[in-house]
C-alpha positions in Angstrom: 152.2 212.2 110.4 152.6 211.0 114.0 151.2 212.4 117.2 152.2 211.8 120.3 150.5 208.9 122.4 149.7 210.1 125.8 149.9 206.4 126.6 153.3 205.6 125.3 154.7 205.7 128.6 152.0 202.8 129.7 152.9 201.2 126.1 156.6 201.3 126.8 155.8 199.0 130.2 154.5 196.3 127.5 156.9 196.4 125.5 159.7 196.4 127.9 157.5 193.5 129.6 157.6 191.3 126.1 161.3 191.9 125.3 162.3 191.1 129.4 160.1 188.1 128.6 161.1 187.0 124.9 165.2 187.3 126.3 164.0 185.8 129.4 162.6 182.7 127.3 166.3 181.8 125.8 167.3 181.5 130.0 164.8 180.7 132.2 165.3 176.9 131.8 168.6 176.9 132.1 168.6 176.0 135.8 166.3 173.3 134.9 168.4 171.8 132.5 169.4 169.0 134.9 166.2 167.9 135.9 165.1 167.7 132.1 168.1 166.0 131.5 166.9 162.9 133.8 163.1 163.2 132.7 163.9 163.6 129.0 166.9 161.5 128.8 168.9 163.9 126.8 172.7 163.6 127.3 175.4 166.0 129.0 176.1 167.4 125.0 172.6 167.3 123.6 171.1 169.8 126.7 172.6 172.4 124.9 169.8 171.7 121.8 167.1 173.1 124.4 168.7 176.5 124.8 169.5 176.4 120.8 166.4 174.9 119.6 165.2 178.7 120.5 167.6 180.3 119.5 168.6 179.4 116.1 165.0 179.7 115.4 164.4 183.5 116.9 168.1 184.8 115.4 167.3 182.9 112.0 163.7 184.5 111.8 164.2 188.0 113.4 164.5 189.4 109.7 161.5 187.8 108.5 159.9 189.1 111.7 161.1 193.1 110.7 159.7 192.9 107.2 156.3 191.1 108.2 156.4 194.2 111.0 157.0 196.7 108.4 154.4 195.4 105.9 151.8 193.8 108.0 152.0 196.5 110.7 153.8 196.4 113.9 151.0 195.8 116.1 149.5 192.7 114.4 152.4 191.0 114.3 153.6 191.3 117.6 149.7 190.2 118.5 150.6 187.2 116.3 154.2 186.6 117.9 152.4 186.7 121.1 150.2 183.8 120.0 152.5 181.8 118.8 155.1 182.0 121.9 151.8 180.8 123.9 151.4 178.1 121.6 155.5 177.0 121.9 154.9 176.9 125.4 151.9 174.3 126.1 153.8 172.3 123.4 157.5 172.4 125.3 155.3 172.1 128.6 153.6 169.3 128.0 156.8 167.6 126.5 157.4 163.7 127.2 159.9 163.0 125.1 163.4 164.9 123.8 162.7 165.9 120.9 159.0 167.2 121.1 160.8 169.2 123.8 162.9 170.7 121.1 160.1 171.2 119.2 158.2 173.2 121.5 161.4 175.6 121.8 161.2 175.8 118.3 157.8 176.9 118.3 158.7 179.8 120.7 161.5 181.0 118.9 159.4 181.4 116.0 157.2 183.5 118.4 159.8 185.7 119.8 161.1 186.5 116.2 158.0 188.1 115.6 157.8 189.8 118.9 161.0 191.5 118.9 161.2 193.5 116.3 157.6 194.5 115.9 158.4 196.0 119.9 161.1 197.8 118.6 159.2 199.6 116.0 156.1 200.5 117.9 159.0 201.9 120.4 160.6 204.2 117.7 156.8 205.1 116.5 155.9 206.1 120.1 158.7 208.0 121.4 160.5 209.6 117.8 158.5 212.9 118.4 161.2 213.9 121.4 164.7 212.9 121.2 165.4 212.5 125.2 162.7 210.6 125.5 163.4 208.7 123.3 167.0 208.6 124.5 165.0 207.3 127.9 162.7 204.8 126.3 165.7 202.9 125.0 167.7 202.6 128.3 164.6 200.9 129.8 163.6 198.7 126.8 167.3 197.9 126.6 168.0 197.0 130.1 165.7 194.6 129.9 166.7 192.1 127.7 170.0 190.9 129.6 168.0 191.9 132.9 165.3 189.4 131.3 168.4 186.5 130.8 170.0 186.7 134.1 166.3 186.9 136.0 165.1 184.0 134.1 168.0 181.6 135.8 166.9 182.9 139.3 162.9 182.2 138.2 163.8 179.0 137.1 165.5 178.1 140.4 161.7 179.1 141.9 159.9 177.0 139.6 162.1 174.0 139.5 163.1 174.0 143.4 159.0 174.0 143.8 157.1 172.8 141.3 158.8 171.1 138.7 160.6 172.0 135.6 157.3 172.0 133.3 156.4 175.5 134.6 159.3 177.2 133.2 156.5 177.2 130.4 153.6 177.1 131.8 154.2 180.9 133.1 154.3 182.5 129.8 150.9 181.4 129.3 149.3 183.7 131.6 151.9 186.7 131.2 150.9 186.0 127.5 147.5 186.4 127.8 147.9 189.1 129.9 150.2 191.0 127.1 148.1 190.1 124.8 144.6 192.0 126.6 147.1 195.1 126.9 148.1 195.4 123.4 145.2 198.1 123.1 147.6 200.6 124.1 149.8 200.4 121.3 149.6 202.5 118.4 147.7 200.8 115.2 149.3 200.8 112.0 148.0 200.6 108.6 149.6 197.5 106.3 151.2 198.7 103.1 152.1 196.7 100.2 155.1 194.7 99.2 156.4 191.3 99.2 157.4 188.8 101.3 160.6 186.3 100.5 160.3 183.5 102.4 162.8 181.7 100.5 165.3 183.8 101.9 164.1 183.5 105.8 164.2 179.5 105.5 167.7 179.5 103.7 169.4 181.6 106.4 167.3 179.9 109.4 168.4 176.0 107.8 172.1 177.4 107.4 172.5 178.2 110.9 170.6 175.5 112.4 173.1 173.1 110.2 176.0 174.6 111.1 175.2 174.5 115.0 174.5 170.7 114.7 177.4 170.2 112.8 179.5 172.0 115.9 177.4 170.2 118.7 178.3 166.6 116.7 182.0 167.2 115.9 183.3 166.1 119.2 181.7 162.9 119.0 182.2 162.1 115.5 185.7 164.2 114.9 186.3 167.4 113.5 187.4 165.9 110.5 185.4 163.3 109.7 183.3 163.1 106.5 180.1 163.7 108.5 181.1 167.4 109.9 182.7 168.2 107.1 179.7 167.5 104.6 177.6 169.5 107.3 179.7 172.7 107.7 180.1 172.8 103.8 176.2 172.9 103.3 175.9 175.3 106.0 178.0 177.2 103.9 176.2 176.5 100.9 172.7 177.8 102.4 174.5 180.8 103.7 175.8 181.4 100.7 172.2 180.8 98.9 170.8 183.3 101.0 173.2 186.1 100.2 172.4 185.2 96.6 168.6 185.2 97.4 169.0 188.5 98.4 171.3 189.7 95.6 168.5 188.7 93.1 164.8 189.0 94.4 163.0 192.5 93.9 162.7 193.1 98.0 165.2 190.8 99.5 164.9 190.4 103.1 167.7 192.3 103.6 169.3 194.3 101.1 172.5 193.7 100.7 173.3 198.2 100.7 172.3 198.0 103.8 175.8 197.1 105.1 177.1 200.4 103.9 175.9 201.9 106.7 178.2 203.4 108.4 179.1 201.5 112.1 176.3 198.9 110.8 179.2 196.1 110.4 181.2 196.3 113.2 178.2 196.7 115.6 177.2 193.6 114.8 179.7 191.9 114.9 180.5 193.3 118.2 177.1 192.1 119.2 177.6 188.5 117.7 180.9 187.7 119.9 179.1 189.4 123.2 176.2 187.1 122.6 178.9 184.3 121.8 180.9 185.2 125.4 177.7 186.4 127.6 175.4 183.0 126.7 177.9 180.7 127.8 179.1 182.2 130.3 175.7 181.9 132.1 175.0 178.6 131.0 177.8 177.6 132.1 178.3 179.0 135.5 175.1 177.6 136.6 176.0 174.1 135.7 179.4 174.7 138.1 177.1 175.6 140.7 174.4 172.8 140.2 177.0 170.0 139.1 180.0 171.3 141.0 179.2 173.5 143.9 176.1 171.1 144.4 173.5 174.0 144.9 169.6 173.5 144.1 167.9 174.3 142.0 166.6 178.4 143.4 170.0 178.6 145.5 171.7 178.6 142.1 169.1 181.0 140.6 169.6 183.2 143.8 173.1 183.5 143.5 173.1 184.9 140.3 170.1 187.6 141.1 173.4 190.2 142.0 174.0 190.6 138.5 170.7 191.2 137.2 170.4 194.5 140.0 173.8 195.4 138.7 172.2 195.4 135.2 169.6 197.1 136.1 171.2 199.8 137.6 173.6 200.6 135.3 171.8 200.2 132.2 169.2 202.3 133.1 171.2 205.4 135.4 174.5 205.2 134.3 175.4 203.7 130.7 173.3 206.0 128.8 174.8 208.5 130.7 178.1 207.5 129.3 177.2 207.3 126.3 176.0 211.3 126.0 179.6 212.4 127.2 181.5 209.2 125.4 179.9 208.1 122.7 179.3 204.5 121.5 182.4 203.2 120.6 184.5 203.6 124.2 182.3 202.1 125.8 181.1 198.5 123.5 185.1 198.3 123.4 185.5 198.6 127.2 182.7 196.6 127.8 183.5 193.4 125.9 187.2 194.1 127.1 185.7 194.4 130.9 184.0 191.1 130.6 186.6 189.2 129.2 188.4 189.7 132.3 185.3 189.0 134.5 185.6 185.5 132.3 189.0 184.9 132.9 188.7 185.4 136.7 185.8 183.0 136.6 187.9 180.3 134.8 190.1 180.1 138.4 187.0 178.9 139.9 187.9 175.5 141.9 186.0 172.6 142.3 186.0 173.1 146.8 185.3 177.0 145.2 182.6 179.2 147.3 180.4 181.8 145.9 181.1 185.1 147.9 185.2 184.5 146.9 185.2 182.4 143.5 181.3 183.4 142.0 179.9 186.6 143.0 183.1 188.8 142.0 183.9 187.7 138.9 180.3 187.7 138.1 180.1 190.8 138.6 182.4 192.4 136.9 181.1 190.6 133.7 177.8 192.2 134.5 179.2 195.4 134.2 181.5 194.3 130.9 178.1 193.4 129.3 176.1 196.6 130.9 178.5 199.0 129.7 178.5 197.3 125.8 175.1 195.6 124.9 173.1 199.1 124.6 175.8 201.2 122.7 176.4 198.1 120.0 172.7 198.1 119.5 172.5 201.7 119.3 175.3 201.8 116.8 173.9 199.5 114.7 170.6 201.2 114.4 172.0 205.2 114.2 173.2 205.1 110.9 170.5 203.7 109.0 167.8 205.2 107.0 164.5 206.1 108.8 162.7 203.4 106.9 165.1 200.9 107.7 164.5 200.9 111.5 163.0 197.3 111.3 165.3 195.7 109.5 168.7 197.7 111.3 166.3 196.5 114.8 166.5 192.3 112.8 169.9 192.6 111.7 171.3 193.7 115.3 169.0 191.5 117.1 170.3 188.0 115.2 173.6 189.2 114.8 173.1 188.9 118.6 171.4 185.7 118.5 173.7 183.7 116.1 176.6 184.7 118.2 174.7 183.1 121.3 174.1 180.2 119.6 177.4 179.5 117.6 179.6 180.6 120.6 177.4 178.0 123.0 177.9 174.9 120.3 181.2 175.4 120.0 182.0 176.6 123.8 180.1 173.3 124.9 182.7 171.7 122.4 185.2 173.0 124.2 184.0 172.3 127.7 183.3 168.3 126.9 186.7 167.8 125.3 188.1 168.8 128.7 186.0 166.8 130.9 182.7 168.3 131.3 180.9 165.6 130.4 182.1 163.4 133.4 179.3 164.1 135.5 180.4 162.7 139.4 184.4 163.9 138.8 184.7 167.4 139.9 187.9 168.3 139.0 187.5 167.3 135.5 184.1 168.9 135.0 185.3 171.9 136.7 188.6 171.8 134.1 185.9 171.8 131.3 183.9 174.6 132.4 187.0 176.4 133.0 187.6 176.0 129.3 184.8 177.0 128.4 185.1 180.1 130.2 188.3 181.0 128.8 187.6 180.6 125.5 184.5 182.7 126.1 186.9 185.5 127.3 188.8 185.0 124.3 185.4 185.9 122.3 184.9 189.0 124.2 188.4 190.1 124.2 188.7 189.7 120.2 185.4 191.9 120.1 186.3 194.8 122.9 189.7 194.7 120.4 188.2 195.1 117.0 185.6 197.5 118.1 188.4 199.7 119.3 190.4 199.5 116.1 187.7 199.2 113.5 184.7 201.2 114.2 184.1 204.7 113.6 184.0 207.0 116.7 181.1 209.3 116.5 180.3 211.0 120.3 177.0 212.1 118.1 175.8 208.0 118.1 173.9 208.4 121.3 170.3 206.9 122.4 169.3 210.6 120.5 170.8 209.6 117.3 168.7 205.9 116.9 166.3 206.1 113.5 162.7 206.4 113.9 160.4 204.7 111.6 158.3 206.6 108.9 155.9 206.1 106.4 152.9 204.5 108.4 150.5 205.7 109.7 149.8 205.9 113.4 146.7 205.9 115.8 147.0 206.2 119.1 
């Protein structure tokens, strides 16, 4: 049975540390994109691959990462994550060519696959033994993973305006070291027995990566050219293997009953299109402000600091605080219905456009779109399920999250380069393609705030309270 760590407070600042820093990791080179781009000689529709390099890897893994955490124990394998993200990021540092670039994000997505969900379940084992603190716990782990992707454009800016781009990964080798010397005040947990299918983890992980590339190459080589089409059909094919895979080993990693849980469906896939409109939205706002605009490199990170405080703030006082009174529902619906219009506002941004009338507004209002809907959907997703299903409900919601981010930015940057945004130098046309992007991003969101509104089940009752607690291991303090 599990006691109550009289440290978990001090545990919770680690864990809220790693997931600001593992979210943090999918955005902190995004205002160093350009300057890789000239040292690395990777073209205006290949940059993407640095941003989904990671995150194809993280969202494919995150399920293998749950069931390692619930066998292995969650502690040693968010020590192992920890490694391994260090590891990723003297690789991706020391980078000199494209692809061994790639590879190093790679490396750290596999790290941060392991990391997240083993956080999540030493959260749930700290704070189960009081439901308003756990209620608490949540709001501040939750807040900072978007707090972690909007900060990590304005570090960037630091980094790259002066040092250069290389230390966008050379900081998460201290901060990892340092997490890693603080892990002694997280609970221990005993390893139990049970099987691993790794089968499963590489079938899923190779059919998303496939059907990303596929969506990354179609504008060059045509939508319906044999090439893309041969792609997206074994895409399908390895998706299709995994659901299989799951259907017929003895302890698939993840069984397949699990979607009968109720809310588990449409939480996610509210969570997939506000990963698919919230990712491209910042990617693509700081390239209008770098390439556009013609800010630097911490100038563009600075002017998007106003949405992480507006994150912050409401993530932490207000939303969970909406959620007691509202339940989870209202507010995922309003959210991803609020941010669609913060979208559409930002696809009237001109290319003479200023920050304080044409950035900073609409920006903000997305902020709030994404601050009232990303801790309800994840709450949702996680309420209904079965105690000893918190780490895989914490997987499925986190790469449901993931995939969205990645799909929505292939196919977004698809979008944006069949408009003009790859005409670096003409401003009107690259300001027409990010325009199109951000449109078709509101699109995402709006089809999600609608769905959720239509489809899911209300239940006041799904609050921060009402998330599952792991049982079954035992805990140390």
């Amino acid at each position: 049975m599990s006691t109550v760590n009289p440290r978990r407070w001090w545990a919770l600042v680690v864990l809220a540390a790693a997931q600001f820093m593992v979210i943090m990791d999918t955005s902190i080179i995004g205002v160093a994109l350009p300057e890789m781009q000239k040292d690395l000689g990777f073209t205006q529709g290949e940059l993407q691959w640095v941003f989904n390099a990671y995150v194809i890897v993280f969202g494919g893994l995150l399920l293998l990462g749950g069931r390692l955490s619930d066998l292995v124990g969650a502690r040693r394998i968010f020590v192992t994550g920890w490694a391994v993200m260090i590891a990723g990021s003297v690789l991706a540092a020391a980078a000199q060519t494209a692809w061994v670039e790639i590879a190093g994000r790679a490396v750290q997505g596999v790290g941060g696959a392991l990391i997240a969900p083993s956080a999540m379940t030493l959260l749930m084992m700290l704070f189960m033994h009081d439901p308003k603190e756990l209620g608490k716990a949540m709001a501040l782990y939750g807040a900072a993973a978007p707090a972690g992707g909007t900060a990590g454009v304005f570090l960037g800016g630091v980094f790259t305006e002066w040092a250069t781009w290389q230390w966008v990964f050379v900081i998460y080798v201290p901060i990892g070291l340092a997490t890693l010397a603080a892990t002694k005040l997280l609970p221990n947990v005993e390893s139990r027995r049970g099987s691993v299918d790794v089968l499963g983890a590489v079938a899923v992980t190779a059919g998303l990566a496939l059907a990303v590339f596929a969506v990354v190459r179609a504008p060059e080589v045509g939508w319906g050219a044999t090439a893309t089409v041969l792609e997206l059909a074994g895409a399908v094919a390895l998706l299709v293997l995994f659901l299989v895979i799951q259907k017929s080993v003895r302890e698939p990693l993840m069984p397949l009953g699990v979607w009968r849980v109720p809310r588990l469906g449409s939480a996610n896939l509210a969570m997939t299109l506000l990963g698919a409109a919230w990712i491209p939205m910042w990617y693509f706002l700081n390239l209008y402000l770098q390439q556009v605009l013609g800010y630097g490199a911490f100038a563009s990170g600075a002017a998007l600091l106003p949405m992480t405080v507006l994150l912050m703030i409401f993530m932490t006082a207000v939303t969970a605080r909406l959620m007691r009174r509202f339940g989870a529902k209202p507010l995922i619906g309003a959210g991803l219905l609020v941010l669609a219009a913060g979208l559409v506002w930002l696809a009237a941004v001109p290319p003479t456009g200023t920050f304080l009338v044409d950035v900073l507004p609409a920006s903000l209002v997305a902020a709030l779109g994404m601050s009232l809907a990303y801790i309800p959907a994840m709450i949702a997703a996680m309420s209904g399920a079965p105690q000893e299903q918190a780490g895989l409900a914490s997987g499925i919601v986190n790469t449901t999250y993931n995939v969205g981010s990645a799909l929505g930015l292939a196919a977004l940057t698809a979008v944006a380069m069949s408009q003009g945004a790859d005409q670096l130098g003409n401003l009107p046309r690259l300001t027409d393609g990010f325009s199109a992007a951000f449109i078709g991003a509101a699109v995402l969101a709006a089809v999600g705030g609608v769905v959720t509104l239509l489809v899911m089940k209300g239940d006041k009752a799904v609050t921060a309270e009402a998330a599952p607690a792991p049982q079954g291991e035992k805990v140390s303090a």
